[in-house]
N, C-alpha and C positions, 0 to 999 in steps of 0.2 A: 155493895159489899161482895158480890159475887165477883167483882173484876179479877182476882187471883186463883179462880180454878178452871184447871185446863181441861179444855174439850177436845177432842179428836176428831177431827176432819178431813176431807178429799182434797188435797190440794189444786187451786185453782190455777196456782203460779208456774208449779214445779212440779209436773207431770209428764208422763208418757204413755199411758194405759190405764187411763180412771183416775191418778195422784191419789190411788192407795199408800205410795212407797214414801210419795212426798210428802203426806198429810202425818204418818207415822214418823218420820225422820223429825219432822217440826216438834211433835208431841214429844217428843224422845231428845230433843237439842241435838240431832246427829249428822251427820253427811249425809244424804238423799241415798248417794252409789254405795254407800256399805249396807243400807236398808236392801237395795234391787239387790247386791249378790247376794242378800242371804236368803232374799225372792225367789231366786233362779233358783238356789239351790233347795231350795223346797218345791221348786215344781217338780222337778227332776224327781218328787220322792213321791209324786202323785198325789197326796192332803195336800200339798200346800196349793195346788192350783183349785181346788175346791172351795180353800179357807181364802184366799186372793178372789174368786167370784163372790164369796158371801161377805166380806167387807166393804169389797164394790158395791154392791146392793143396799146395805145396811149403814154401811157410815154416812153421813152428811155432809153435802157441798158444801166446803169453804165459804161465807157470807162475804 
């Protein structure tokens, strides 16, 4: 019964740096690369690269 609830994941497929950007895009049905620019543009703001290591840590590899 649980097959219809979504989990959030590190992507295994579709990475570059952990497949924080990929595992979200999937969760999200979205393009990978409009996930990373809006990556970039949160490192640039300084949280965001803090919030991108503690997902890395914290989310779950892909099965």
């Amino acid at each position: 019964m649980r097959s219809n609830v979504k989990r959030l994941f590190r992507s295994r497929s579709d990475k570059i740096l952990g497949g924080v950007c990929g595992g979200i895009a999937a969760y999200f049905s979205v393009d990978p690369v409009l996930i990373r620019l809006i990556c970039i543009l949160l490192l640039f703001s300084g949280a965001g690269l803090l919030a991108y290591i503690i997902a890395w840590i914290i989310v779950p590899l892909e099965r």
